[in-house]
Structure formats: structure tokens, C-alpha cells
N, CA, C, O and CB atoms as a CASP TS submission, in Angstrom:
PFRMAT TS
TARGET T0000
AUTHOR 0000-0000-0000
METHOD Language model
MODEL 1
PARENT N/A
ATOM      1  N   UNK     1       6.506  15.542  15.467  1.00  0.00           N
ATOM      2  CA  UNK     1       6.626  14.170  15.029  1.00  0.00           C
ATOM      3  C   UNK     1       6.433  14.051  13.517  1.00  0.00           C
ATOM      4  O   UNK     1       7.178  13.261  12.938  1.00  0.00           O
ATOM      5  CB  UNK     1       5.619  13.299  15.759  1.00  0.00           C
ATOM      6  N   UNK     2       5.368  14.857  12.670  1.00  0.00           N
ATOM      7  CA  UNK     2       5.261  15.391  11.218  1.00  0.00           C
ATOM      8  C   UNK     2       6.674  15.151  11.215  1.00  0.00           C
ATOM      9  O   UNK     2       7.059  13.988  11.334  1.00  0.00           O
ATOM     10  CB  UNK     2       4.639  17.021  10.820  1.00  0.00           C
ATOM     11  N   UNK     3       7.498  16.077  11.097  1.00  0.00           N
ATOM     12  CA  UNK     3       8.433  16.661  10.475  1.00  0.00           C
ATOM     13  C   UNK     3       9.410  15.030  10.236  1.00  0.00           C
ATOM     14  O   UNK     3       9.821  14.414   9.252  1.00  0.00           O
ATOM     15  CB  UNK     3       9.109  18.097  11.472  1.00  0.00           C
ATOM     16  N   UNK     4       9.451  14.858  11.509  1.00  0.00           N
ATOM     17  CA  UNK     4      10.357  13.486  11.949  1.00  0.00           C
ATOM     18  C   UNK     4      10.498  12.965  11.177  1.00  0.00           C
ATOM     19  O   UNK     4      11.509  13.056  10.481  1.00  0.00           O
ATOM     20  CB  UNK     4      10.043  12.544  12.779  1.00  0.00           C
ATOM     21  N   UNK     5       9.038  11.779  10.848  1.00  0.00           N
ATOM     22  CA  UNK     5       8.849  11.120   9.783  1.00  0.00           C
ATOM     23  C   UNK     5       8.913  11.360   8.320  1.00  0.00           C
ATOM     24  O   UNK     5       9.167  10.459   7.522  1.00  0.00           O
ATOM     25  CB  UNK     5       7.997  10.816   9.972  1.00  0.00           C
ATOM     26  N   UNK     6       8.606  12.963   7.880  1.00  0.00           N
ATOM     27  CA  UNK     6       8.959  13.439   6.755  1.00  0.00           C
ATOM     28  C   UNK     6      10.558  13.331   6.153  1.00  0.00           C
ATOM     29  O   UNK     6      11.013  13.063   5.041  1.00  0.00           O
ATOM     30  CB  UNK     6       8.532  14.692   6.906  1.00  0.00           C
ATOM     31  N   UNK     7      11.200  13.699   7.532  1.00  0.00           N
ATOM     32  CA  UNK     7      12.448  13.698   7.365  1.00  0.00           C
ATOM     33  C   UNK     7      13.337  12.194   6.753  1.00  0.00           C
ATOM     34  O   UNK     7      14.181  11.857   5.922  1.00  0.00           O
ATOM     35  CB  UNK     7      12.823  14.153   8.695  1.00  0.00           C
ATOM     36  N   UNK     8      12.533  11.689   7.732  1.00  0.00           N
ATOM     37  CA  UNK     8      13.592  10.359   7.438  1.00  0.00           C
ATOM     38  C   UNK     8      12.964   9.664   6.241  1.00  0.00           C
ATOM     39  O   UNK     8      13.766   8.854   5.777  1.00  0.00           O
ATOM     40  CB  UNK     8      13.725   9.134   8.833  1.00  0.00           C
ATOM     41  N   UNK     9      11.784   9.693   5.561  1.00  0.00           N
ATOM     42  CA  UNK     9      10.947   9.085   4.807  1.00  0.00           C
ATOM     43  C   UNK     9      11.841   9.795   3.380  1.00  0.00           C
ATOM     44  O   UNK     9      12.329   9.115   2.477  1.00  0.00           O
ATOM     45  CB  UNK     9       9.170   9.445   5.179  1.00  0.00           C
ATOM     46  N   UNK    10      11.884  11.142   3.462  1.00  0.00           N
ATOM     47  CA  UNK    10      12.425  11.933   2.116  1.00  0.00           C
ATOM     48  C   UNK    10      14.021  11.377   2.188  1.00  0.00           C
ATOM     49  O   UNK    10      14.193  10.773   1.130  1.00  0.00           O
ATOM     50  CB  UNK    10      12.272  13.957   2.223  1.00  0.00           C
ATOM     51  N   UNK    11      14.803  11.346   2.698  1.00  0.00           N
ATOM     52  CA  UNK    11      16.429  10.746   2.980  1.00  0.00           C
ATOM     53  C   UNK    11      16.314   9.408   2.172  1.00  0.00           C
ATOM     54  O   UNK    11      17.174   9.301   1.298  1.00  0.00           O
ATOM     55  CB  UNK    11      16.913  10.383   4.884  1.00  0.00           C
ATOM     56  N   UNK    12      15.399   8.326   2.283  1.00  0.00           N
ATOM     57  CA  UNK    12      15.036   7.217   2.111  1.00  0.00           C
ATOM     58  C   UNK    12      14.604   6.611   0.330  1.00  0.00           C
ATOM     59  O   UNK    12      14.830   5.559  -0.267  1.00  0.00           O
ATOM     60  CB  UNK    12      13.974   7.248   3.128  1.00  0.00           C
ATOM     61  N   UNK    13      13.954   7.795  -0.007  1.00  0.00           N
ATOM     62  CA  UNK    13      12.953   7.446  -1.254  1.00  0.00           C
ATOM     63  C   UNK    13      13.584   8.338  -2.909  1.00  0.00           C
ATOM     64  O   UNK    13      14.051   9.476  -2.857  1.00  0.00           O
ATOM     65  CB  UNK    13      11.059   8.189  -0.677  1.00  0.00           C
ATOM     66  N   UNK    14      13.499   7.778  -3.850  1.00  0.00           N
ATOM     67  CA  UNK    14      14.140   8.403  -5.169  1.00  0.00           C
ATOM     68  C   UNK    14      12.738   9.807  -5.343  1.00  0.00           C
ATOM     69  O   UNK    14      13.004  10.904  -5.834  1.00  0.00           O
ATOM     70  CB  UNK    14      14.245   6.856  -6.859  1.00  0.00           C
ATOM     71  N   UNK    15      11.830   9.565  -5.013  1.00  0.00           N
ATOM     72  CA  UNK    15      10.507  10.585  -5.148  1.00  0.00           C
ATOM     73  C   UNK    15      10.485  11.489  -3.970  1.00  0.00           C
ATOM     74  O   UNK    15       9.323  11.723  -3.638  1.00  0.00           O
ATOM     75  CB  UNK    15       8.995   9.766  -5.178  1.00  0.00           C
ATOM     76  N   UNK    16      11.279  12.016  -3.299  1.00  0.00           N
ATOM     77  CA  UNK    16      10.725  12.956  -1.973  1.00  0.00           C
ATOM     78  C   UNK    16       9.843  14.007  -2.552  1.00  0.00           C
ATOM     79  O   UNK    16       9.593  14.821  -1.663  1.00  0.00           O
ATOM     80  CB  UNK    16      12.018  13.792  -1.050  1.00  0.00           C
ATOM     81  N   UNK    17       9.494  14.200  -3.234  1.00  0.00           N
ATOM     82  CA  UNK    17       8.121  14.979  -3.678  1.00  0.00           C
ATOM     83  C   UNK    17       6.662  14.660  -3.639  1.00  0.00           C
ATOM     84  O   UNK    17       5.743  15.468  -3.771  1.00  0.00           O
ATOM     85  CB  UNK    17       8.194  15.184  -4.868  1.00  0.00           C
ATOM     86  N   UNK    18       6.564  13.188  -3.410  1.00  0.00           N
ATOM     87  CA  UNK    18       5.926  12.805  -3.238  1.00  0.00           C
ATOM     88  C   UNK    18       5.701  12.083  -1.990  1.00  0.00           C
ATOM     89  O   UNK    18       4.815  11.230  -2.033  1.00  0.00           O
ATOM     90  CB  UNK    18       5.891  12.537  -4.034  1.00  0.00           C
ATOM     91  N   UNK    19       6.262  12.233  -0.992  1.00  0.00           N
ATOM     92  CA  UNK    19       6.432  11.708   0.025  1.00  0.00           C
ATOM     93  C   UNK    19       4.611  13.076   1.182  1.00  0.00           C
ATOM     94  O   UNK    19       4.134  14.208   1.264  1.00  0.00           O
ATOM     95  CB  UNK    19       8.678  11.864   0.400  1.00  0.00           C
ATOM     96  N   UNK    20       4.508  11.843   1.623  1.00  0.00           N
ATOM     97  CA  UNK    20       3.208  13.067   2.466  1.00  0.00           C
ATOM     98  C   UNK    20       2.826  12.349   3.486  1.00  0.00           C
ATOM     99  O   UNK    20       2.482  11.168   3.446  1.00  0.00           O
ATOM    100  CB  UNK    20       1.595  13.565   1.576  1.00  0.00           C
ATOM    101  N   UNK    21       2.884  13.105   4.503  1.00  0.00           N
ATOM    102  CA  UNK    21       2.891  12.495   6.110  1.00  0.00           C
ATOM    103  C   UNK    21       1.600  14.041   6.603  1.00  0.00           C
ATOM    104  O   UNK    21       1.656  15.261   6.454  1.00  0.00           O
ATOM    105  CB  UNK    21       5.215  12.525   7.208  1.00  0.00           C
ATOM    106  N   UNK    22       0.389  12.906   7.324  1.00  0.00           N
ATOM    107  CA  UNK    22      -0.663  13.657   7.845  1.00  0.00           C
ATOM    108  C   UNK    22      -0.885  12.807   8.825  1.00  0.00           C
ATOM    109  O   UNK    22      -0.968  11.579   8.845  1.00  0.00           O
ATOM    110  CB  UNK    22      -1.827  14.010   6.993  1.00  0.00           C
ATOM    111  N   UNK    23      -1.024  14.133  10.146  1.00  0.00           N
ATOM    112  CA  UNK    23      -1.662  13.637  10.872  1.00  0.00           C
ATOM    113  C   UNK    23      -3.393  13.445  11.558  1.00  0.00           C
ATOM    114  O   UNK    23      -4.375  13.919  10.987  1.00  0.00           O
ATOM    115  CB  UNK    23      -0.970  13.936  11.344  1.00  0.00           C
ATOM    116  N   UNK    24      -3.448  12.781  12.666  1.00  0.00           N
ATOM    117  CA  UNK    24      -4.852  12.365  12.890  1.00  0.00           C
ATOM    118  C   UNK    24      -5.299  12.061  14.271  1.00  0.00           C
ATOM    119  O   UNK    24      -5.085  10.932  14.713  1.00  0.00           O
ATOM    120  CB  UNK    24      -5.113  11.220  12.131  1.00  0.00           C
ATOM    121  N   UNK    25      -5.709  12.673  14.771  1.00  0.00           N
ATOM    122  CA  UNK    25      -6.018  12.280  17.000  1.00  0.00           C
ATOM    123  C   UNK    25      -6.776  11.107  16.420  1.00  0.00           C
ATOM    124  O   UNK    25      -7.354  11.159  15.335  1.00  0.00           O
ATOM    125  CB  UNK    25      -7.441  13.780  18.543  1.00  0.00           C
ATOM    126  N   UNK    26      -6.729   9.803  17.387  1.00  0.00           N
ATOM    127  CA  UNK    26      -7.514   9.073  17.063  1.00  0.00           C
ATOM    128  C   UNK    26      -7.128   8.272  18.812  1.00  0.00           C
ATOM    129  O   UNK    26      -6.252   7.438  19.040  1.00  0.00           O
ATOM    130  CB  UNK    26      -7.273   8.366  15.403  1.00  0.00           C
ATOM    131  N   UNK    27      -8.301   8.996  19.997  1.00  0.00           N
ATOM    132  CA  UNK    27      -8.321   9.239  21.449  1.00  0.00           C
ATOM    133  C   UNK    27      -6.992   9.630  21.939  1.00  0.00           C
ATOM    134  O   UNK    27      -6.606  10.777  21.714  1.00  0.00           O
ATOM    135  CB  UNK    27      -8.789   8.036  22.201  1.00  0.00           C
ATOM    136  N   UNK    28      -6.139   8.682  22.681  1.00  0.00           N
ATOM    137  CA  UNK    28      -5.005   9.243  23.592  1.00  0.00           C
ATOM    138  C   UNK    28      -3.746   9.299  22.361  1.00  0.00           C
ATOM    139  O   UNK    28      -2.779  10.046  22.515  1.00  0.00           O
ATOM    140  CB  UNK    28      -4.611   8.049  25.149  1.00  0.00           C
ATOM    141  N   UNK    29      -3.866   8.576  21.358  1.00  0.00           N
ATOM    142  CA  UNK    29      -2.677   8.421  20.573  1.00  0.00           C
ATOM    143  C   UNK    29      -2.726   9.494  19.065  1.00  0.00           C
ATOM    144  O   UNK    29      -3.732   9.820  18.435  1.00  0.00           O
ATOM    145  CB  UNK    29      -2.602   6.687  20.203  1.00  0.00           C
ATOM    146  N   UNK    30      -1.461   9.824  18.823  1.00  0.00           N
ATOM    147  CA  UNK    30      -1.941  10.553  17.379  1.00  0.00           C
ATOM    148  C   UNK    30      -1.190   9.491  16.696  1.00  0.00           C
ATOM    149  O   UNK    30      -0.206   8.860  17.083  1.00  0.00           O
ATOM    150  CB  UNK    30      -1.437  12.364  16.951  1.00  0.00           C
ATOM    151  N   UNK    31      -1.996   9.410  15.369  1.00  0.00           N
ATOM    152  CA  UNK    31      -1.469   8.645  14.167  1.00  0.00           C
ATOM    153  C   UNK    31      -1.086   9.073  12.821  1.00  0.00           C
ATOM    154  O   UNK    31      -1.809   9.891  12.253  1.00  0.00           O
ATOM    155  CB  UNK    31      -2.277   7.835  13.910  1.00  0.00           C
ATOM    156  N   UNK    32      -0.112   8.656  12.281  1.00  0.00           N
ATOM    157  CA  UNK    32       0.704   9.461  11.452  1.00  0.00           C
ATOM    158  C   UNK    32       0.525   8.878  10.081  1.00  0.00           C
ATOM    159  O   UNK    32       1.103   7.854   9.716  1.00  0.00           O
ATOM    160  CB  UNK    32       2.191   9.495  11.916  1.00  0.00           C
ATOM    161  N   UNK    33       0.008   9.313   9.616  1.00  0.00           N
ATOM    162  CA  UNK    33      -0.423   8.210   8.219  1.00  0.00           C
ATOM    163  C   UNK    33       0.973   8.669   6.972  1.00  0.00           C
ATOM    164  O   UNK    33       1.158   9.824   6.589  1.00  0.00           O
ATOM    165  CB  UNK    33      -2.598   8.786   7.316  1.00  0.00           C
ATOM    166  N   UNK    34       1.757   7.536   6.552  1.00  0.00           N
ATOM    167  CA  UNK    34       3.213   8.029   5.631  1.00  0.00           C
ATOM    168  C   UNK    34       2.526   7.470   4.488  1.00  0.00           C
ATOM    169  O   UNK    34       2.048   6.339   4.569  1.00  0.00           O
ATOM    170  CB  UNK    34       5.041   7.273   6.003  1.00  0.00           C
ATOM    171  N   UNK    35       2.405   8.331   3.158  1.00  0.00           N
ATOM    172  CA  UNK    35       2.129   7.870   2.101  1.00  0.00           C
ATOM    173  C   UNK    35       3.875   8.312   0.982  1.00  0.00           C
ATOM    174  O   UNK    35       4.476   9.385   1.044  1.00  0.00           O
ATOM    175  CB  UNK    35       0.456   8.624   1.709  1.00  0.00           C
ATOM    176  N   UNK    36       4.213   7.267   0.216  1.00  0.00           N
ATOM    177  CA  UNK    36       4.845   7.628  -0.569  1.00  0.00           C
ATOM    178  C   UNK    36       4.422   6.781  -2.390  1.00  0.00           C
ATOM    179  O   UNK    36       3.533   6.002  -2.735  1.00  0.00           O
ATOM    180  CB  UNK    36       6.204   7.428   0.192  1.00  0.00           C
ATOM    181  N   UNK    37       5.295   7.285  -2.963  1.00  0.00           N
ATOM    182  CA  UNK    37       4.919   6.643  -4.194  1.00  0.00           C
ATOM    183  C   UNK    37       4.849   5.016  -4.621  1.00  0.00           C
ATOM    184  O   UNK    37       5.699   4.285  -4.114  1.00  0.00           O
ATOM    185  CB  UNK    37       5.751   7.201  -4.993  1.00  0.00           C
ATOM    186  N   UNK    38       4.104   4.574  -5.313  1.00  0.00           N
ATOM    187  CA  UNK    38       4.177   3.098  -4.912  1.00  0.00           C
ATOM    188  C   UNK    38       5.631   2.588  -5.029  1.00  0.00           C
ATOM    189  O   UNK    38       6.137   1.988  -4.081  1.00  0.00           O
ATOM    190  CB  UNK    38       3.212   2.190  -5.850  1.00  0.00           C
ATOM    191  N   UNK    39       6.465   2.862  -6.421  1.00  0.00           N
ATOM    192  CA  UNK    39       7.796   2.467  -6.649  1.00  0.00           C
ATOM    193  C   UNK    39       8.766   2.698  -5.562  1.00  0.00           C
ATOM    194  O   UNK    39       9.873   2.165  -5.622  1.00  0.00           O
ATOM    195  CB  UNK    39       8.247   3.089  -7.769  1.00  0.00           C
ATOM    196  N   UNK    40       8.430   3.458  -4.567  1.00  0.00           N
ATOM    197  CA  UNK    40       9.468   3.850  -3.300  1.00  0.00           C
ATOM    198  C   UNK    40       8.708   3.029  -2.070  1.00  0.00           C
ATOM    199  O   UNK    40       9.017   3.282  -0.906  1.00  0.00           O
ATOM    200  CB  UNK    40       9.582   5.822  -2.923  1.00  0.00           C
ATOM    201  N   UNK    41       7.784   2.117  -2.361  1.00  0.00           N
ATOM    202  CA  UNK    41       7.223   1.540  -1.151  1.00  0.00           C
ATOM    203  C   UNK    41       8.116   0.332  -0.286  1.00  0.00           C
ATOM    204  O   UNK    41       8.204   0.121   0.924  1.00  0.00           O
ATOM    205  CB  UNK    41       5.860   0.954  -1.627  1.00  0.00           C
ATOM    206  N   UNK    42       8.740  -0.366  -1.491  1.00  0.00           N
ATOM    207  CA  UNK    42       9.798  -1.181  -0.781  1.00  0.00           C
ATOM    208  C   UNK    42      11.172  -0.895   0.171  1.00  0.00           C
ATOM    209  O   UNK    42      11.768  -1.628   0.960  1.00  0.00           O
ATOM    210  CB  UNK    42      10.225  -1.781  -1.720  1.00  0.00           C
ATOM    211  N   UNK    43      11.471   0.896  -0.383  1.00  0.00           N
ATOM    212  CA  UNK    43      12.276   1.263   0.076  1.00  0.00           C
ATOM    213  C   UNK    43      11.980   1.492   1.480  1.00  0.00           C
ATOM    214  O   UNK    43      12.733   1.152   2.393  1.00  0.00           O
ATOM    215  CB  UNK    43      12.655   2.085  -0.594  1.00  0.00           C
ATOM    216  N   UNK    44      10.619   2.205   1.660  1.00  0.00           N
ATOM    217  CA  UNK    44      10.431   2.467   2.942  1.00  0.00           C
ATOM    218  C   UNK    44       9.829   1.482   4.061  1.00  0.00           C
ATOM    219  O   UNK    44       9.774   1.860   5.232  1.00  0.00           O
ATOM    220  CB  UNK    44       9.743   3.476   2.865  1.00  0.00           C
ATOM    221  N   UNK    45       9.420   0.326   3.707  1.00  0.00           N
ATOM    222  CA  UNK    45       8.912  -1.060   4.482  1.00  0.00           C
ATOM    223  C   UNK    45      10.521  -1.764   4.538  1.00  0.00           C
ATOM    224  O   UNK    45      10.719  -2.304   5.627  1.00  0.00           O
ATOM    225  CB  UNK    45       7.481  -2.210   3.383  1.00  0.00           C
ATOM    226  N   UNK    46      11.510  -1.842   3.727  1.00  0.00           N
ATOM    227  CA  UNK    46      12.599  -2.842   3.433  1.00  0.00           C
ATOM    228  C   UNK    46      12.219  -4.150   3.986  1.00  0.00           C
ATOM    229  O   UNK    46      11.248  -4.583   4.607  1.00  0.00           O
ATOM    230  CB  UNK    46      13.970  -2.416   4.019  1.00  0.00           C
ATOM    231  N   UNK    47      13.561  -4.728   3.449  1.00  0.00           N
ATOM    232  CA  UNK    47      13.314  -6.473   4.059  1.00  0.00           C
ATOM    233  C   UNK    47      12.800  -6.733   5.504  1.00  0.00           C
ATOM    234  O   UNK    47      13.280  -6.426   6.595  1.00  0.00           O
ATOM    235  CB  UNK    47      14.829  -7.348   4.109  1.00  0.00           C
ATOM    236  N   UNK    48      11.490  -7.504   5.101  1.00  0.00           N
ATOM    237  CA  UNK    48      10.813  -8.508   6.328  1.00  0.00           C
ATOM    238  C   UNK    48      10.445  -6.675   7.303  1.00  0.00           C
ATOM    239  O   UNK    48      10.609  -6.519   8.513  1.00  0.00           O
ATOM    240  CB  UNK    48      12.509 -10.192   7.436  1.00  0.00           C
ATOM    241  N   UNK    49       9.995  -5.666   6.406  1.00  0.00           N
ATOM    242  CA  UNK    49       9.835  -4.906   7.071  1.00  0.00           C
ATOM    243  C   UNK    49      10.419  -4.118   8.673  1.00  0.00           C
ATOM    244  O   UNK    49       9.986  -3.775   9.773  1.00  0.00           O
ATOM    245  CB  UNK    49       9.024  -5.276   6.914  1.00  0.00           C
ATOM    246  N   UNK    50      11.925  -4.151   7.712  1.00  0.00           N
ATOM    247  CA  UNK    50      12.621  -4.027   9.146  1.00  0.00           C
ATOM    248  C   UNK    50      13.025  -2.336   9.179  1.00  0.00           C
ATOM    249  O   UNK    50      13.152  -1.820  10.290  1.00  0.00           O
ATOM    250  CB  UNK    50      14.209  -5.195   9.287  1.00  0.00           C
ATOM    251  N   UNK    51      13.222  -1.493   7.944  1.00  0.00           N
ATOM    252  CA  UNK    51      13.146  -0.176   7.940  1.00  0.00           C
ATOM    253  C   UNK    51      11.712   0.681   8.500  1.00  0.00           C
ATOM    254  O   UNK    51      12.000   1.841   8.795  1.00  0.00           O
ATOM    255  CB  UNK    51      13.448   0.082   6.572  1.00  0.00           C
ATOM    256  N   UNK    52      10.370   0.374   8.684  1.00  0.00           N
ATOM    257  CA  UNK    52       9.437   0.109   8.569  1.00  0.00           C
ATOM    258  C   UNK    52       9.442   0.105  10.362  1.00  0.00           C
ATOM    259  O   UNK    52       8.919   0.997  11.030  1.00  0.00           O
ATOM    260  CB  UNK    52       9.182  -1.014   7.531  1.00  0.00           C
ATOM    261  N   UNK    53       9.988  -0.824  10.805  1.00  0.00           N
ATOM    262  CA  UNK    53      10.058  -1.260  12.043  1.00  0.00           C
ATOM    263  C   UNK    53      10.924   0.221  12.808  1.00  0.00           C
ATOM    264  O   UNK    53      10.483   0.971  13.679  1.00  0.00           O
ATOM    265  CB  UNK    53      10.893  -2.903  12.052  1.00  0.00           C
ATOM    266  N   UNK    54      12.122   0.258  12.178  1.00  0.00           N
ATOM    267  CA  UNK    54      12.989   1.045  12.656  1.00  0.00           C
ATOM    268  C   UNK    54      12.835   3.062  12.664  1.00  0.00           C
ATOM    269  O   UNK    54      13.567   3.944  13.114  1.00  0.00           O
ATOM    270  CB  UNK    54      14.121   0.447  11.832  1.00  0.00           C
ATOM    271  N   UNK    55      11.285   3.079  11.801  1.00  0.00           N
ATOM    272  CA  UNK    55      10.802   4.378  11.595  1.00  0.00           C
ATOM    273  C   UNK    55      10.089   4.276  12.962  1.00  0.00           C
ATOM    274  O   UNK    55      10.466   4.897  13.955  1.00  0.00           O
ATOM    275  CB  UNK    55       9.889   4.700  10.170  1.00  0.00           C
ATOM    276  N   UNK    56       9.053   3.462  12.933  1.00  0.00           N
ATOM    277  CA  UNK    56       8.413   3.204  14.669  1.00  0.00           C
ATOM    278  C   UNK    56       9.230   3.650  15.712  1.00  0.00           C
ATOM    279  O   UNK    56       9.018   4.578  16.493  1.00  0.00           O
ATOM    280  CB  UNK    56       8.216   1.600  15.134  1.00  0.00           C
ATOM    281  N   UNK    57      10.355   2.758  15.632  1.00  0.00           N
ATOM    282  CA  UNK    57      11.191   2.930  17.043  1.00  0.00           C
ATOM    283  C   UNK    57      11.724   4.318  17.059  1.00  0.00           C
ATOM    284  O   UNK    57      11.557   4.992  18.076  1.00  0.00           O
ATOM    285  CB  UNK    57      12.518   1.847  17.213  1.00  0.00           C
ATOM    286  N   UNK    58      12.240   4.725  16.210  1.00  0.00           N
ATOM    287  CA  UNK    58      12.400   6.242  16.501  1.00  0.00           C
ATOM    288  C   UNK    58      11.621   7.244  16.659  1.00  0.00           C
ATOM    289  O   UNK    58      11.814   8.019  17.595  1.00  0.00           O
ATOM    290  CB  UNK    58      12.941   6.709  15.799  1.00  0.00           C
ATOM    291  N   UNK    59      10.604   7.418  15.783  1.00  0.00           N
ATOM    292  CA  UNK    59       9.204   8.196  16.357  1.00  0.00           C
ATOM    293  C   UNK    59       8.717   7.765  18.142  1.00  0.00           C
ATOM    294  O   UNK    59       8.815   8.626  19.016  1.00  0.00           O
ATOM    295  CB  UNK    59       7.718   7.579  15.146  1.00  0.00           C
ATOM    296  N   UNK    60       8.284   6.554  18.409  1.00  0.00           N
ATOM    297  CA  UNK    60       8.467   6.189  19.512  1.00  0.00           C
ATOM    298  C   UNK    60       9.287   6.752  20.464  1.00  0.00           C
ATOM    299  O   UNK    60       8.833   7.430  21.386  1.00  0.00           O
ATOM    300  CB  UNK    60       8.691   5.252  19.390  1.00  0.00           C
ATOM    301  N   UNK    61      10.618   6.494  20.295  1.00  0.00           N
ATOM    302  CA  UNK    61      11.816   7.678  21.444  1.00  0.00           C
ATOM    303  C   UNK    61      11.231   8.765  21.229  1.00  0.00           C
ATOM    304  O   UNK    61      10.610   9.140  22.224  1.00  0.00           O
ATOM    305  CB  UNK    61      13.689   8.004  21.049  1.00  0.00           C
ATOM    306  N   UNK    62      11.152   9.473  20.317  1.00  0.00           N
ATOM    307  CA  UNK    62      10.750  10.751  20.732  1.00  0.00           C
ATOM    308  C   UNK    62       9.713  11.153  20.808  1.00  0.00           C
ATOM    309  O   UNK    62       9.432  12.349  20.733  1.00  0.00           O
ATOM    310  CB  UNK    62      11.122  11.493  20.248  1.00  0.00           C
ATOM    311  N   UNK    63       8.741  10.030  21.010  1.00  0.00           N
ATOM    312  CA  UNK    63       7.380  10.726  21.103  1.00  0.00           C
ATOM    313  C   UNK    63       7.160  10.519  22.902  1.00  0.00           C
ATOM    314  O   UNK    63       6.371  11.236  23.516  1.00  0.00           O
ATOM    315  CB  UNK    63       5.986   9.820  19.930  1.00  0.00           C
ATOM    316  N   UNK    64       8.109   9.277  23.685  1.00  0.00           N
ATOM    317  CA  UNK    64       8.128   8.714  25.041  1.00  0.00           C
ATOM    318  C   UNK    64       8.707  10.343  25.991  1.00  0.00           C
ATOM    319  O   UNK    64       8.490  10.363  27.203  1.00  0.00           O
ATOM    320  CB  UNK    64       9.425   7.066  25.090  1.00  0.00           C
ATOM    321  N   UNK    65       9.246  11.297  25.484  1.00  0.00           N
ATOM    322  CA  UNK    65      10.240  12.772  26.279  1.00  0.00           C
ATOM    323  C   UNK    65       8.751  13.658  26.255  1.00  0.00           C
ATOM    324  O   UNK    65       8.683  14.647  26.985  1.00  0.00           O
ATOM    325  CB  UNK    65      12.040  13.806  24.951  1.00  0.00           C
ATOM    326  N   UNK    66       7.730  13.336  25.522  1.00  0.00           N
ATOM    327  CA  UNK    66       6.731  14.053  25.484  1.00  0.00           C
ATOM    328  C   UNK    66       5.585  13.684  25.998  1.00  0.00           C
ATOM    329  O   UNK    66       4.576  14.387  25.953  1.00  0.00           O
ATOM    330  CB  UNK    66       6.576  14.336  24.491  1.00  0.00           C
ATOM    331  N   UNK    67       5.647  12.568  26.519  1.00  0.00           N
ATOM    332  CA  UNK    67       4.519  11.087  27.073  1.00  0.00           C
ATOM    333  C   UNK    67       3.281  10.967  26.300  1.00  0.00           C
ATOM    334  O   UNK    67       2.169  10.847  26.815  1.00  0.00           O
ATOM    335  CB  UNK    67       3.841  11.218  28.794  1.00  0.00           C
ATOM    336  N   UNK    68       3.590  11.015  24.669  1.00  0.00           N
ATOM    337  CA  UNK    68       2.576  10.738  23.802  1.00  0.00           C
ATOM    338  C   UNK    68       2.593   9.617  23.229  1.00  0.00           C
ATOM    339  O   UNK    68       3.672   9.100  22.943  1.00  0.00           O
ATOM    340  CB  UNK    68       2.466  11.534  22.954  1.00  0.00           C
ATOM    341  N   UNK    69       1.535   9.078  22.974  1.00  0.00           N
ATOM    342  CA  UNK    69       1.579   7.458  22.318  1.00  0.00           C
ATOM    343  C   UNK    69       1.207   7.567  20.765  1.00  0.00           C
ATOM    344  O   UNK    69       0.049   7.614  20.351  1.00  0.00           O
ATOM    345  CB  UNK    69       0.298   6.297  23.132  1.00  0.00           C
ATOM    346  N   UNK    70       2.573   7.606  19.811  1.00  0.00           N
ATOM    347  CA  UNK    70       2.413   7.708  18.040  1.00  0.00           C
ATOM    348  C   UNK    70       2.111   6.585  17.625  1.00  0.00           C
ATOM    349  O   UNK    70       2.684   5.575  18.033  1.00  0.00           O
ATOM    350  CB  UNK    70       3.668   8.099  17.136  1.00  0.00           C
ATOM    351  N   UNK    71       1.155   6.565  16.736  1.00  0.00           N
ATOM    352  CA  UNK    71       1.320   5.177  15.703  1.00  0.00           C
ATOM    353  C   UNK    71       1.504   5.894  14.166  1.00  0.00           C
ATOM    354  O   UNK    71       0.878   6.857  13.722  1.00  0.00           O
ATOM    355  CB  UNK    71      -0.360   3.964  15.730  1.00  0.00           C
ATOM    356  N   UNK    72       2.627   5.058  13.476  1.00  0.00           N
ATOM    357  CA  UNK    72       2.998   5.177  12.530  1.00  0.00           C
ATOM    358  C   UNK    72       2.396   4.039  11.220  1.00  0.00           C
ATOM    359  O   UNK    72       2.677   2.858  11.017  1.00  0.00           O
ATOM    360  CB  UNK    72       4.252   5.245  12.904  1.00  0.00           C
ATOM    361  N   UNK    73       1.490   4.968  10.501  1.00  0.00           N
ATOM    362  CA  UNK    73       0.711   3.965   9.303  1.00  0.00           C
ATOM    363  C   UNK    73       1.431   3.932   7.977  1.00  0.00           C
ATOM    364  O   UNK    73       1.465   4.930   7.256  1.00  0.00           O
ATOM    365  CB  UNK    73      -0.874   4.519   8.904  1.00  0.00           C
ATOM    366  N   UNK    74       1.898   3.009   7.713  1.00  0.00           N
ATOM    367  CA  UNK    74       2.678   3.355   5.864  1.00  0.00           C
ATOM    368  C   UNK    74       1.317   3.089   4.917  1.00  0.00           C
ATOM    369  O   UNK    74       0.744   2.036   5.198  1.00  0.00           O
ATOM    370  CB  UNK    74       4.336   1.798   5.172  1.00  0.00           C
ATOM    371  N   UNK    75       0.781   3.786   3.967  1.00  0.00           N
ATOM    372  CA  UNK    75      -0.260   3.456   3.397  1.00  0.00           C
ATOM    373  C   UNK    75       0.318   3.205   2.269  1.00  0.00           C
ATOM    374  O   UNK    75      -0.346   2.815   1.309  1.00  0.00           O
ATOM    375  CB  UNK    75      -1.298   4.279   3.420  1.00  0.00           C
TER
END
């Protein structure tokens, strides 16, 4: 799921060097904390936070083939 979010986060942002995705057990769910540079923050939330939304839903599908529950944090 790392990779996932790395993936689509670096495609997304003018800084993929700075892009850094860690994870974290926090009980039944793991949580994915996405940090990128502040100037690339709009890119990756977009309008009314709908790119943002649409990183969820895909981590989600593929985290449902594995019956794990992801939460995805943009810091």
C-alpha cells in the first residue's frame, strides 16, 4: 500500500523528491501518513479536496482483496 500511494502522490507533484509516505499499525487498521512539500499541497488535496478523496478510494480497493482497513493521512 507504501508503494501505492508513493506512486500516485510522485505522478501528481512538481517535487517527487520530496514526496514521503510512512507507515504506522494503529490496532486493526494501518495508517499511511503522505507528506509532500508545502507548494505541492494543493496539488495533492485538489478542489473541495476531491484528488485527496480519490487517493482514499483507491488505496481502499486495494487494501478491501487483502481485508485490511487503510487510512490515508495528508500531513
Amino acid at each position: 500500500m507504501k508503494e501505492l500511494v508513493e506512486i500516485i502522490a510522485k505522478s501528481l507533484v512538481d517535487n517527487p523528491d520530496e514526496v514521503e509516505v510512512t507507515e504506522k499499525q494503529s490496532g486493526k487498521a494501518l495508517v499511511l501518513e503522505l507528506k509532500v512539500a508545502p507548494s505541492d499541497m494543493g496539488k495533492v488535496i485538489g478542489k473541495q479536496g476531491r484528488i485527496a478523496k480519490a487517493i482514499r478510494s483507491v488505496v481502499k480497493a486495494a487494501a478491501s482483496r487483502d481485508d485490511l482497513k487503510v487510512i490515508v493521512d495528508i500531513l
